[in-house]
C-alpha positions as CSV (number, residue, x, y, z in Angstrom):
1,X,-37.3,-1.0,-10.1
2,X,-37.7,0.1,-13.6
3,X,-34.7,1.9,-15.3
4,X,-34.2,5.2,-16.9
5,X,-34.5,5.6,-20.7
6,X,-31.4,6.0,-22.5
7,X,-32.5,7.2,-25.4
8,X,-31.4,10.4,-27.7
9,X,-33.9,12.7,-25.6
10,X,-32.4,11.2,-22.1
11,X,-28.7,11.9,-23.5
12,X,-29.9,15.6,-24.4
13,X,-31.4,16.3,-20.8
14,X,-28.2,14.9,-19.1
15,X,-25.7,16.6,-21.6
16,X,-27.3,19.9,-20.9
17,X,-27.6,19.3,-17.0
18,X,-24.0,18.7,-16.9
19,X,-23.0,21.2,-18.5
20,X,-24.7,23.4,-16.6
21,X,-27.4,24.9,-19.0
22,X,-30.3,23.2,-17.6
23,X,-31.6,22.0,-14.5
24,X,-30.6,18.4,-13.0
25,X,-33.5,16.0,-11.6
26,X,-31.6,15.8,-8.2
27,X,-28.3,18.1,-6.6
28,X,-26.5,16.8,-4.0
29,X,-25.3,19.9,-2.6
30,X,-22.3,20.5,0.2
31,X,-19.9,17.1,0.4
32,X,-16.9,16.0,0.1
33,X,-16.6,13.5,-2.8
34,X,-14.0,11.0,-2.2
35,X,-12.0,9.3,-5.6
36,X,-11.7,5.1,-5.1
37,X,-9.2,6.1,-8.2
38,X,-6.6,8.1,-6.6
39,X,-7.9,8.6,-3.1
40,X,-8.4,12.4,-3.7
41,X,-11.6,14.4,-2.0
42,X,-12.7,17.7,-3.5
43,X,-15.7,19.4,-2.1
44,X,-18.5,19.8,-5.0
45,X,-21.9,19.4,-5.7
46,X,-23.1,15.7,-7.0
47,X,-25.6,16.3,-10.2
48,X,-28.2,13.4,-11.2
49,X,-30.1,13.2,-14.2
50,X,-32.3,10.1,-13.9
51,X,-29.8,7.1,-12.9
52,X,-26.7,8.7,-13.9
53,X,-24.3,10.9,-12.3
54,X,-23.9,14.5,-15.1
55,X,-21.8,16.7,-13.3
56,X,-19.2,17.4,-10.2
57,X,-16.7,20.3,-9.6
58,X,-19.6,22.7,-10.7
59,X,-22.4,24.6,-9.1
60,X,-25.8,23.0,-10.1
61,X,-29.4,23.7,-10.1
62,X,-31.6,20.9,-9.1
63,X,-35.2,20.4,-9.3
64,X,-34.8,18.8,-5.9
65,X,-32.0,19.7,-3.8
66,X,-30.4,18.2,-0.6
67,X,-27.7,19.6,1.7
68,X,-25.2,16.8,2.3
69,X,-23.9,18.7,5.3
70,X,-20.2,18.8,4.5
71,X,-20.4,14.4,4.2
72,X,-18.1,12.7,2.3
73,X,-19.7,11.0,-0.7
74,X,-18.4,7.5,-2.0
75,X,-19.8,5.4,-4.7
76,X,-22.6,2.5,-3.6
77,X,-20.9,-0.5,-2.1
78,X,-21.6,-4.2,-3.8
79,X,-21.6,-7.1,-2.1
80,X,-19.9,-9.6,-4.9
81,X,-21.4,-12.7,-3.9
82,X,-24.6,-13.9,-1.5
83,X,-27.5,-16.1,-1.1
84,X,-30.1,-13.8,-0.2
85,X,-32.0,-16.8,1.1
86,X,-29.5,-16.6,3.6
87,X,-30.3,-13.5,4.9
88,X,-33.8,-15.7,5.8
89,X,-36.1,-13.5,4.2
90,X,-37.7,-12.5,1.0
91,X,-35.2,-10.0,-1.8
92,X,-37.6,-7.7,-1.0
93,X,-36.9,-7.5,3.0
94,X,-33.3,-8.1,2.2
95,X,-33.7,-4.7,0.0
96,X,-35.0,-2.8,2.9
97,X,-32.3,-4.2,5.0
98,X,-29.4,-3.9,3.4
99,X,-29.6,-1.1,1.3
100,X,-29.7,1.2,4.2
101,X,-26.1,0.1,4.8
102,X,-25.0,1.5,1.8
103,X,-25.3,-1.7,-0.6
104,X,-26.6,-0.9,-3.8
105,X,-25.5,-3.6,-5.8
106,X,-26.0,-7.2,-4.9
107,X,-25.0,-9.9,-7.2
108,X,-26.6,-13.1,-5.7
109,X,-26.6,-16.8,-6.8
110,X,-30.0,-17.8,-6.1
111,X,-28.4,-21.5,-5.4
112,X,-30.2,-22.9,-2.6
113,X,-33.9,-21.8,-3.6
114,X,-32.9,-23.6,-6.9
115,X,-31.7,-27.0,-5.6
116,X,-35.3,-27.0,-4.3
117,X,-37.7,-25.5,-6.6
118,X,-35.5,-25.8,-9.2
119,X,-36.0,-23.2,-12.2
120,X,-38.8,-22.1,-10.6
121,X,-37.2,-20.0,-7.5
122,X,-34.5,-18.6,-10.3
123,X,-37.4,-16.9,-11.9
124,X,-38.5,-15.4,-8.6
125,X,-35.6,-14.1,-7.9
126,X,-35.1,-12.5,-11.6
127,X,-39.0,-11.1,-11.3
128,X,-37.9,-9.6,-8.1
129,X,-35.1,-8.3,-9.2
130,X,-36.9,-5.9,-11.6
131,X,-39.0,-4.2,-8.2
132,X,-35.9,-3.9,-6.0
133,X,-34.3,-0.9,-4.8
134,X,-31.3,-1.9,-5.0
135,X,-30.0,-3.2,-8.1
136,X,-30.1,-6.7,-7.5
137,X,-28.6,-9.0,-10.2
138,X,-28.1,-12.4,-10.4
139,X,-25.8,-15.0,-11.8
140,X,-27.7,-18.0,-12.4
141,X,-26.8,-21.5,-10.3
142,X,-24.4,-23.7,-11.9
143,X,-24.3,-26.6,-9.5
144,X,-28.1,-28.1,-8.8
145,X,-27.8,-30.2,-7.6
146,X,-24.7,-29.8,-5.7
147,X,-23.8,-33.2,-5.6
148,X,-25.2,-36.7,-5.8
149,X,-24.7,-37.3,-2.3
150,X,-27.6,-36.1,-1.7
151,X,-31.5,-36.0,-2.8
152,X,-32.2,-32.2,-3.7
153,X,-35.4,-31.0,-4.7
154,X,-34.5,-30.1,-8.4
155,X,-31.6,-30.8,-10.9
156,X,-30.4,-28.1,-13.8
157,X,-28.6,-28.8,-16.7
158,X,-27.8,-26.2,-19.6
159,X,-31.0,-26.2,-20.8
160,X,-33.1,-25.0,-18.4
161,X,-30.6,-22.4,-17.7
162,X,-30.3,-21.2,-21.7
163,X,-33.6,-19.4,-21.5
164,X,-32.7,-17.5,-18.6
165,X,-29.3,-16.4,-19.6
166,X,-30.5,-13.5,-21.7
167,X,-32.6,-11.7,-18.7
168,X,-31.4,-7.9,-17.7
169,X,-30.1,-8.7,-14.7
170,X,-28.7,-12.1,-15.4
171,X,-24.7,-11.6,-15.3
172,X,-23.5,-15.1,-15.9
173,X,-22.9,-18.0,-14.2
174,X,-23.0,-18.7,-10.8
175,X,-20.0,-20.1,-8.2
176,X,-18.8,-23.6,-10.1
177,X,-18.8,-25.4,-6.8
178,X,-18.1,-28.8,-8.7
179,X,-14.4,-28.3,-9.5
180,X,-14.0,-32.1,-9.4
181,X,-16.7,-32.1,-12.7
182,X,-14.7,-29.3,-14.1
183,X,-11.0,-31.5,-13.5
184,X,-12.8,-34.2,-14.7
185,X,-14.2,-33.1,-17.7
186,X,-17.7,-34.1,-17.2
187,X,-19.7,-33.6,-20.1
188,X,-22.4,-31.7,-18.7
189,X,-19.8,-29.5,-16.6
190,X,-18.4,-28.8,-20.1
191,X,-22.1,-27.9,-21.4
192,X,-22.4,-24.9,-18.9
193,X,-19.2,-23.7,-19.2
194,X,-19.2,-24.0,-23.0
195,X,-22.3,-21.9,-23.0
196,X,-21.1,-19.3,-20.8
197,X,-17.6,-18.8,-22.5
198,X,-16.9,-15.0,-23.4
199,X,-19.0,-14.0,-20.1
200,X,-18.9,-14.2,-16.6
201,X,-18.4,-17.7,-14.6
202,X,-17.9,-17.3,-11.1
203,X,-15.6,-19.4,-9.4
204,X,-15.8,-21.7,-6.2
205,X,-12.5,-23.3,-5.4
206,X,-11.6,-24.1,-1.8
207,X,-8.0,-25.0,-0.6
208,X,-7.4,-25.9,-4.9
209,X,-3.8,-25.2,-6.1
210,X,-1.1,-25.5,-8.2
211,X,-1.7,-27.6,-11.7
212,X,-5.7,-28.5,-10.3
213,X,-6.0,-24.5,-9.9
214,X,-4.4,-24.2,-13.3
215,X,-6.7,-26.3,-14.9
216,X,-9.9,-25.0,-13.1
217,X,-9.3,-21.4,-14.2
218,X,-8.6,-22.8,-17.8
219,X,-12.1,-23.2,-18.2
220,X,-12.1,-19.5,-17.7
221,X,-13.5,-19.0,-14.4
222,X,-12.6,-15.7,-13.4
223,X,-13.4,-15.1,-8.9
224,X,-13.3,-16.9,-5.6
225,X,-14.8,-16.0,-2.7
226,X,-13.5,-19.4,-0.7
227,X,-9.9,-18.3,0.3
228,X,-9.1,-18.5,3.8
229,X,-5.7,-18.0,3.7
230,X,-3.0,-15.4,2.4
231,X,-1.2,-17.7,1.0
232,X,-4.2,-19.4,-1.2
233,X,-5.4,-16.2,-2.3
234,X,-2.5,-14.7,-3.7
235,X,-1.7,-17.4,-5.1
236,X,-5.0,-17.1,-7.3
237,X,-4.5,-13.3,-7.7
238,X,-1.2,-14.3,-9.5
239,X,-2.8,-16.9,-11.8
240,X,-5.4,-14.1,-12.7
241,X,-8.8,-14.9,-10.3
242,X,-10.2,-11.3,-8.3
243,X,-10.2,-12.9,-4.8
244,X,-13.6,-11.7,-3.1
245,X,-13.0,-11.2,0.8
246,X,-16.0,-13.2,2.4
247,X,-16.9,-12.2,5.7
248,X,-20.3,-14.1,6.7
249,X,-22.5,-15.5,9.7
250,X,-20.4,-18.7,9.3
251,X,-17.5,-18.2,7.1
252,X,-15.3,-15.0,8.4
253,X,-12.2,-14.7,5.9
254,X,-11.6,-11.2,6.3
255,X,-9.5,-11.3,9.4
256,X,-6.9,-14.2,7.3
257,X,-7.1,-12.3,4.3
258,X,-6.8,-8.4,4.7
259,X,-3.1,-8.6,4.9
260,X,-3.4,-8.8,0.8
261,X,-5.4,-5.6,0.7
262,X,-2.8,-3.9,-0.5
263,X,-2.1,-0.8,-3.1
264,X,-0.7,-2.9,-5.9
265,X,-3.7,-5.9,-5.8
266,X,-6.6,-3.9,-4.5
267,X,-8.1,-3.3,-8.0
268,X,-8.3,-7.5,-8.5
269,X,-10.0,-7.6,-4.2
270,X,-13.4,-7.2,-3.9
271,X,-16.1,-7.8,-0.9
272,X,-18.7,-10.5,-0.3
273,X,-20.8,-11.8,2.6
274,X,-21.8,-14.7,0.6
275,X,-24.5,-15.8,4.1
276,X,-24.9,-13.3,6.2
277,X,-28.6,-13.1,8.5
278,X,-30.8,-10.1,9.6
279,X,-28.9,-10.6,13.7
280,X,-25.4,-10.2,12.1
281,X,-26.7,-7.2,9.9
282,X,-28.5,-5.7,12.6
283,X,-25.6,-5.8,15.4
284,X,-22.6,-5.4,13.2
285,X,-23.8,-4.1,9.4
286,X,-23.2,-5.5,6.1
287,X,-20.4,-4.4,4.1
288,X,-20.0,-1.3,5.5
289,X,-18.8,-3.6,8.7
290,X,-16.4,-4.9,6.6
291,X,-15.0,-1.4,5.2
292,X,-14.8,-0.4,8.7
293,X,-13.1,-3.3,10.1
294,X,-10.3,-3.1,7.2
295,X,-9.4,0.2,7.7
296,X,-9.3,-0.2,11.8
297,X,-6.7,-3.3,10.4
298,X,-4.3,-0.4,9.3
299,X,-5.9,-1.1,5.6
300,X,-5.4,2.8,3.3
301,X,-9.1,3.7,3.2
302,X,-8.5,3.6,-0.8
303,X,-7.9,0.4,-0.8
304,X,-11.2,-0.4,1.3
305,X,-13.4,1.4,-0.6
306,X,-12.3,0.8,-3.8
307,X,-12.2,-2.9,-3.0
308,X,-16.3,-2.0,-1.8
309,X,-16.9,-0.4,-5.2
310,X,-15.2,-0.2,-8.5
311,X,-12.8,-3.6,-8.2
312,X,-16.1,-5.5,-7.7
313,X,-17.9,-3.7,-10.9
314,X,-14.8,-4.3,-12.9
315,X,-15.0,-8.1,-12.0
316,X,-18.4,-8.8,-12.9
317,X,-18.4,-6.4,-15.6
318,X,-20.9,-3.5,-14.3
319,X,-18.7,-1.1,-16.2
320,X,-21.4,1.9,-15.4
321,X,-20.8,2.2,-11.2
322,X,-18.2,2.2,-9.1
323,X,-17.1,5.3,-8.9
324,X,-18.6,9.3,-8.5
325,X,-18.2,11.3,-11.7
326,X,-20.1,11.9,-14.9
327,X,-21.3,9.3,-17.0
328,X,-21.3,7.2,-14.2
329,X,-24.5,5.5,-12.3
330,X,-25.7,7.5,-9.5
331,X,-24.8,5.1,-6.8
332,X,-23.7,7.0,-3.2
333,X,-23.3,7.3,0.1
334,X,-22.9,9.9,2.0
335,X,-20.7,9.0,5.2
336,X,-21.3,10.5,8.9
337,X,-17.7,9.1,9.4
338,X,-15.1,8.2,6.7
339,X,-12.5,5.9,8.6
340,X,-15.3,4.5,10.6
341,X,-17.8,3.7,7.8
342,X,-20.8,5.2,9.1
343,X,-23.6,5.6,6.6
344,X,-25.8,8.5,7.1
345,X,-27.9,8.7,3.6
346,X,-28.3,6.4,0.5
347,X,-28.5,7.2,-3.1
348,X,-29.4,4.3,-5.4
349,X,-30.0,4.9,-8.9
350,X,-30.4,8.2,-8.5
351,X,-33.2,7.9,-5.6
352,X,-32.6,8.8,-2.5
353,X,-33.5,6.0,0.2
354,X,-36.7,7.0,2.0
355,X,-39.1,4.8,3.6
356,X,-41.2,5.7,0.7
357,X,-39.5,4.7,-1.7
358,X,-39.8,0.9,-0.6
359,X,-43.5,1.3,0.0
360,X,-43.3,2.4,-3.8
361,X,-42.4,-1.4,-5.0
362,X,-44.3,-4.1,-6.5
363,X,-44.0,-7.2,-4.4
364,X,-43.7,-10.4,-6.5
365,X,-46.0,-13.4,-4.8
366,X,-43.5,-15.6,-2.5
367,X,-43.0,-19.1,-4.2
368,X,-42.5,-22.6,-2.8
369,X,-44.5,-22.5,0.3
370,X,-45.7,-26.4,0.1
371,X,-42.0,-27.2,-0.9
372,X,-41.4,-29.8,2.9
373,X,-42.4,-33.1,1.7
374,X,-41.4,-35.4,4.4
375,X,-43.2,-37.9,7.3
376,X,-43.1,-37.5,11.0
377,X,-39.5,-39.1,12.4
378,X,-39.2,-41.1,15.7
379,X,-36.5,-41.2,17.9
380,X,-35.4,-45.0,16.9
381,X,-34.3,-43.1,13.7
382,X,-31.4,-41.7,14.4
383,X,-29.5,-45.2,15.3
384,X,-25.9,-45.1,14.2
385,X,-24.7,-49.0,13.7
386,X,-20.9,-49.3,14.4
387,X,-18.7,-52.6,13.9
388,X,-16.7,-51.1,16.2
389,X,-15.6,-48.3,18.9
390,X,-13.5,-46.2,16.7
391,X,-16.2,-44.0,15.0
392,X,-15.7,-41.0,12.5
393,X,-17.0,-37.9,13.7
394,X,-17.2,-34.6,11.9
395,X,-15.5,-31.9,13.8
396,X,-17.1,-28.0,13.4
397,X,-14.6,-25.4,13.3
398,X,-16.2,-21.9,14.4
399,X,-16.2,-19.7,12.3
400,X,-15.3,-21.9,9.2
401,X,-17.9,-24.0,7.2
402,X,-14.2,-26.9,5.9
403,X,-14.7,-29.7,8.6
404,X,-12.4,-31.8,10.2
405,X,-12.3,-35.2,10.2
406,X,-11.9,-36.7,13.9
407,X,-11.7,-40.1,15.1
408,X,-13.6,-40.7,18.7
409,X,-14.0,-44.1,20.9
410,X,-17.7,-44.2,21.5
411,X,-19.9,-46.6,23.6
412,X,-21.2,-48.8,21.4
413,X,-24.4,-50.8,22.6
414,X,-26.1,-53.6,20.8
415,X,-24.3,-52.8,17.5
416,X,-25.2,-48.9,17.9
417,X,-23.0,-46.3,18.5
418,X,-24.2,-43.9,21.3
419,X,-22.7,-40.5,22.0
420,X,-20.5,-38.9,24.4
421,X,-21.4,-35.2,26.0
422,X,-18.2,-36.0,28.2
423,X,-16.3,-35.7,24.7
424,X,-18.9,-33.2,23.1
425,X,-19.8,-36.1,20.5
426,X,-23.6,-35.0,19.4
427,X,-25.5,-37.0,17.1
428,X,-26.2,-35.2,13.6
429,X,-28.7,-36.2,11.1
430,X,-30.8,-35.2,7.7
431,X,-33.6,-35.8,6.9
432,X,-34.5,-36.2,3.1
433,X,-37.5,-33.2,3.0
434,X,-38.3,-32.9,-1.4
435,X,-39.4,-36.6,-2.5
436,X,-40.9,-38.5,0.6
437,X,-37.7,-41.0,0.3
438,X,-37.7,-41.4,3.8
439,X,-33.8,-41.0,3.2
440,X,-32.0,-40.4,7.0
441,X,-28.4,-40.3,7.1
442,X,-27.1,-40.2,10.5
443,X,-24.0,-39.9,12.1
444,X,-21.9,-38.0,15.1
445,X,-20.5,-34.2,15.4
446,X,-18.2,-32.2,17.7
447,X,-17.9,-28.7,18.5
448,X,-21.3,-27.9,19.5
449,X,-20.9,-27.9,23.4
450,X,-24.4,-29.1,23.9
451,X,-25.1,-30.7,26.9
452,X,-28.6,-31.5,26.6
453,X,-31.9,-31.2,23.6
454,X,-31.2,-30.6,20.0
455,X,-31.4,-27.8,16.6
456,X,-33.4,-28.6,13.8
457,X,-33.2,-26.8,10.7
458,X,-34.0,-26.7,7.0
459,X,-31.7,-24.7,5.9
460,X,-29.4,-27.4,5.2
461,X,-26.3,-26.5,2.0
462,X,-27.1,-27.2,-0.7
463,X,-29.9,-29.7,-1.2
464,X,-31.8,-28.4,2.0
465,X,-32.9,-31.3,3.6
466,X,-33.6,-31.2,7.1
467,X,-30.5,-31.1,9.2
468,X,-30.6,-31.5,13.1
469,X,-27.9,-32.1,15.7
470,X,-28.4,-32.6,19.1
471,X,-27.4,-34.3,22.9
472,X,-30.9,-37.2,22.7
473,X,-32.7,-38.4,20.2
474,X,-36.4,-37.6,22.1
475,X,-35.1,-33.8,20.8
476,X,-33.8,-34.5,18.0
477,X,-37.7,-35.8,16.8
478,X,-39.2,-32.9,18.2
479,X,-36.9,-30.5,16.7
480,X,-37.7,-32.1,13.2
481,X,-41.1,-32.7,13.6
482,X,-41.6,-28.8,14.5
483,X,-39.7,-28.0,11.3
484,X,-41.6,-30.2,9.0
485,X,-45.3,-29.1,10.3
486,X,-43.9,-25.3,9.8
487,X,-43.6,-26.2,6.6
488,X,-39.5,-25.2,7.2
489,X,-37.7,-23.1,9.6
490,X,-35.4,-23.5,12.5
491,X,-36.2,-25.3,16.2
492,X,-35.0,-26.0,19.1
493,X,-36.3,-28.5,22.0
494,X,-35.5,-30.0,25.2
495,X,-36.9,-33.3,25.5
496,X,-40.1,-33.6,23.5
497,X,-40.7,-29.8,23.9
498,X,-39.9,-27.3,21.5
499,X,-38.7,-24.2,23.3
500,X,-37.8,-21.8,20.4
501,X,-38.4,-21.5,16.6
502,X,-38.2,-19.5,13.3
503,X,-40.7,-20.7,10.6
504,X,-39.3,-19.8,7.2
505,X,-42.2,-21.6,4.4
506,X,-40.5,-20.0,1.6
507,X,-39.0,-22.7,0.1
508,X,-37.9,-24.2,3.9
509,X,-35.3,-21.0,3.3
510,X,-37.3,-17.7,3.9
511,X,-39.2,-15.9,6.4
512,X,-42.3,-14.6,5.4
513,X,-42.3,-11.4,7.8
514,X,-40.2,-8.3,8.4
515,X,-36.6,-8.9,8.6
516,X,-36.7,-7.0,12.2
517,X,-39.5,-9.7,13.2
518,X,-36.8,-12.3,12.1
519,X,-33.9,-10.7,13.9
520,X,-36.0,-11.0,17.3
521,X,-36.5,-14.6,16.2
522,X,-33.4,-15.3,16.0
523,X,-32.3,-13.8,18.9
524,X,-34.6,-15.9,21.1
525,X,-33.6,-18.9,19.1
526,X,-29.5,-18.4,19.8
527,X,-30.3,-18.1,23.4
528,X,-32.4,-21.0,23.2
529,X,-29.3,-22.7,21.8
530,X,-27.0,-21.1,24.7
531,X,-29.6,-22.4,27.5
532,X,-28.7,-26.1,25.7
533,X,-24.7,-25.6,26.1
534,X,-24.0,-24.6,22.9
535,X,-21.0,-22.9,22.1
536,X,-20.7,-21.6,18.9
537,X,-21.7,-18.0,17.9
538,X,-24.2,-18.9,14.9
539,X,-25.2,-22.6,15.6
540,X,-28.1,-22.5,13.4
541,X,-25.9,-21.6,10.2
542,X,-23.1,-24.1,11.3
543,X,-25.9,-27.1,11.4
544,X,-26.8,-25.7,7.7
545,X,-23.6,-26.0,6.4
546,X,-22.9,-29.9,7.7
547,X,-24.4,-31.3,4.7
548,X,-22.3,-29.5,2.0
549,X,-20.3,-32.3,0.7
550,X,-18.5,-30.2,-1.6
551,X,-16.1,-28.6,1.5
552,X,-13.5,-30.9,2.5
553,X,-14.0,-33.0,5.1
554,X,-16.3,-34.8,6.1
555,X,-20.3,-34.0,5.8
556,X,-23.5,-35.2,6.6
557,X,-26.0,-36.2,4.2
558,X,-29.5,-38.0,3.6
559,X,-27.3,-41.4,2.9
560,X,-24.7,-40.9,5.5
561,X,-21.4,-39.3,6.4
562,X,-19.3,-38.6,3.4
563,X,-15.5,-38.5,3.8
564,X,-15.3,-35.6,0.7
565,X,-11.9,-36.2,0.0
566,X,-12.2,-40.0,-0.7
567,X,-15.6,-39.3,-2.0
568,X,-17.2,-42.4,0.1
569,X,-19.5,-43.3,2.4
570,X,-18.0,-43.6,6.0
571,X,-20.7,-44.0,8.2
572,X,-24.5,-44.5,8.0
């Protein structure tokens, strides 16, 4: 939403509010305001003028007043990297979701809607971002497409990016996924990073070390959110990188990585949920979940919230918020419970959350709802030819999006492999969706547990074709077929019958309805998934994230099974 002035008149009114000598827009009267800078908590009245904090430690006058009840009051949480898209619906339903929790900054990578519309769904996300309650800012996608595996819908280089760069709530460049183009010095790497030099680049560097870290983070890359281990992320904190804890629907780092939370690093830790949907939000939160969990770890409470608040502005350079004292943006929460993170009231800008102040917003016109450009599939697609019995096969790890790669004896009949429920070996496949290639790379999975039908989805990292595993091909064509005459979504079937869907026509990636419409979705869909066998606890994300060729090892694509870390095709 639109920002206060700043201007000499602005500084006059604030000056004069803080000090005491005329009235403040807003008072926050009766909490405890809690320091992320040396853990201290001093009861006081909170003073706005406009978006700014002007005064604590004083008594003020307010032409609204609100009784914070004796809460404690910490500074708005940001969430340091996501894909809203992930969340499943539109930024302005991820707004009304999330900011409830306490988030009042998001910094998002509008990534997947690019690698399908292209510069296009950058631009909704930047108009959107001016009509948010939260203060939504984006750094802009560095990697479309993601790879050449792959068809993707759209391809960026540095000049369609240059005329966004300038935008208010552009921050810099988004995750550099392709750290083999940046070791490689590929000139149009070089052109993005060039251009971004002196601001922010985020980083992307999964399991990357020693003299290939070293020359990663020469290009000045500055964050990574893709440690999963102690060991990898300190040794990024020592070579200069603020490590952002991710704690998603998929990936969950935060259980690996909260031993570093410590005094002495937890100004260079922040927090991200990077994919996180409206189910997860709903039954566990957002990143107040993750504040919560941290300090139940044994984690000093300063080091959760701090690593929630001002170590995530000073990584990205928000140099205004982070923390509760004048001068300072007016982003709080006022707590029910400190240790246990429970959110009773939001400020945001110096607004307090109401439901009108959502119904106050100017919703910007969804884009890419014709975006699923793709025929009708039979079930003699999804052959796998095999020379032989030894066939590769991708293995899932729960709650990780890095693959394994696994070697299986299959039946093999007429030339074609078949698959083996006895050694949960599934069939996967995607479905090139964007150019009518009639691109379908097939090949086998494991991990899923399903004994029977199939999950189709077009949510599908990071070009967003349409991915679908399942236990017979009959399912596997329903499944896709359901997806591509929504237009995009998710679906499940049992034979030729679809038993369970989510359509999501923005883009293939987003819901058009309310994001508690799309949590009940979704929780019809995951049992629809259970009732097949499956095991894992978010199957639709783990089917999205098969294709991402960029996460060692091997991955599913529209030309086959990649082995990532030989960069060649293995199977097709």
């Amino acid at each position: 939403m639109k920002s206060t002035p700043t201007d000499a008149a602005f500084l006059a009114r604030a000056i004069a509010a803080g000090a005491g000598e005329a009235e403040a827009d807003l008072v926050v009267r009766n909490v405890r305001v809690f320091s992320v800078i040396d853990g201290s908590m001093i009861e006081s009245d909170i003073a706005i003028v406009g978006e700014r904090i002007v005064g604590i430690t004083g008594d003020y006058a307010g032409r609204r007043e609100i009784d914070g009840g004796g809460r404690v009051a910490v500074p708005g949480f940001i969430d340091t990297h996501l894909h809203v898209e992930s969340s499943l619906v539109t930024p302005f339903e991820f707004d009304r979701c999330v900011l409830p929790h306490g988030v009042t900054t998001a910094i998002c990578d509008p990534h997947e809607i690019a690698n399908v519309l292209g510069a296009e769904g950058i631009r909704y996300f930047l108009e959107s971002s001016l009509e948010t309650v939260m203060d939504l800012r984006v750094n802009l996608s560095s990697c479309v497409p993601a790879t050449s595996f792959e068809t993707s819908g759209a391809c960026l280089e540095i000049e369609d990016l240059l005329p966004l760069r300038e935008h208010e709530k552009v921050i810099g460049l988004a995750e550099f996924m392709n750290f083999p183009g940046v070791l490689a010095r590929d000139p149009k790497v070089l052109a993005k990073l060039e251009a971004f030099q002196g601001g922010h680049i985020d980083g992307h560097a999964p399991l990357l070390s020693g003299m290939a870290l070293n020359g990663y983070l020469a290009a000045g890359i500055r964050t990574d959110h893709e440690a999963t281990t102690a060991e990898e992320a300190l040794e990024k904190l020592a070579k200069g990188m603020n490590i952002l804890i991710r704690e998603g629907s998929v990936s969950k780092d935060l259980d690996a990585l909260a031993p570093i939370l410590q005094p002495d690093v937890s100004a260079f830790v922040a927090l991200c949920t990077d994919d996180r949907n409206p189910l997860d939000i709903a039954e566990e939160g957002h990143i107040d979940s993750m504040i919560r969990r941290l300090i139940a770890k044994g984690i000093r409470p300063l080091d959760a919230y701090r690593a929630a608040s001002w170590s995530g502005a000073n990584a990205f350079g928000l140099k205004d918020r982070g923390h509760i004292a004048p001068g300072w943006r007016a982003d709080i929460v006022l707590l029910d419970d400190f240790e246990d993170c429970q959110v009773a009231s939001v400020i945001s800008g110096g607004r307090l959350v109401e439901r009108s102040t959502f119904a106050a917003r100017t919703i910007v016109d969804p884009v890419g709802l014709d975006s699923v450009r793709a025929s009708k599939v039979s079930p003699d697609a999804f052959q796998v030819g095999a020379a032989n019995s030894d066939v590769d096969v991708i293995g899932v790890v729960p709650g990780r999006i890095i693959t394994e790669h696994l070697k299986r004896n299959l039946p093999v009949v007429d030339g074609k492999a078949q698959m083996d429920l006895q050694q949960d070996v599934l069939k996967v496949a995607v479905v090139e969706r964007h150019k009518h290639t009639g691109n379908i790379g097939c090949g086998f999975v494991s991990g899923f547990g399903m004994t029977e039908g199939a999950i189709a989805s077009s949510v599908g990292h990071d070009s967003h074709n349409i991915c679908v595993v399942g236990a017979d091909e009959v399912a596997m064509a329903a499944a896709v077929n359901r997806v591509i005459d929504m237009k995009g979504g998710f679906a499940v079937a049992r034979g030729s019958d679809v038993i369970a869907e989510l359509p999501l026509p923005v883009a293939g990636l987003m819901s058009l309805e309310p994001f508690e419409t799309v949590k009940e979705q979704l929780e019809v869909l995951r049992e629809a998934a259970r009732g097949l066998g499956c095991i894992l606890p978010e199957p639709f994300l783990q089917v999205a994230f098969l294709p991402l060729p960029v996460i060692p090892h091997l991955k599913i694509t529209d030309l086959g099974v990649f082995d990532v870390n030989r960069f060649q095709l293995v199977a097709q």
